[in-house]
N, C-alpha and C positions, 0 to 999 in steps of 0.2 A: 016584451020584457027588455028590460035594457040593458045591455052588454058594458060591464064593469071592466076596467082596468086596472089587472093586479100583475105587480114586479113582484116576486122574490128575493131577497138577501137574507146576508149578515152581515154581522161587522163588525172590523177588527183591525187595529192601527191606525185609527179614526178614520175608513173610510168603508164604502156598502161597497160591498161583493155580492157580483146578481149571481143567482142559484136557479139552474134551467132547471124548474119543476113542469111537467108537461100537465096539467087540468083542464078538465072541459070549460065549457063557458059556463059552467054551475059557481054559484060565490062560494057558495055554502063548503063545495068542495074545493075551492080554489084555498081556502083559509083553513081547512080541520085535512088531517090525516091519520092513516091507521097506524098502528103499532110499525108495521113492518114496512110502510110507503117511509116515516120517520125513519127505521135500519138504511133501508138504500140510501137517503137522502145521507144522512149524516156520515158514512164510509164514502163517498164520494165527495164529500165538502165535509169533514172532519170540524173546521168552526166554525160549522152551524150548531152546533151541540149545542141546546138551552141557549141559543140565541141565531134563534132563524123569525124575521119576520116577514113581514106582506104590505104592499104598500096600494091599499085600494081606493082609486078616484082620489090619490093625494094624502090620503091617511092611513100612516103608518101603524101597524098594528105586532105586537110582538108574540107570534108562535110559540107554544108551549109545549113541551113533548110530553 
């Protein structure tokens, strides 16, 4: 299986702010979260709020909570 490379951000003042989310090397879960994996995230990175995305093998993709 081939092992994908996925950054985290947001962004905000025209520039990406990388967001330490820890996921396995699953894609599926590298890109979807639960309810409450979303709470943590966003009280630690506050503007990620409805703008958190994933940048996988160079394509950016925008997180929707």
């Amino acid at each position: 299986m081939k092992k994908h490379e996925v950054i985290h951000f947001y962004k905000s003042g025209g520039f990406n702010h990388l967001v330490n989310v820890s996921v396995d090397d699953n894609l599926f879960a590298a890109v979807t979260f639960t309810d409450s994996e979303m709470k943590r995230i966003e009280q630690k990175y506050p503007l990620a709020k409805d703008n958190l995305f994933a940048l996988v093998d160079g394509v950016e993709i925008k997180l929707k909570s």
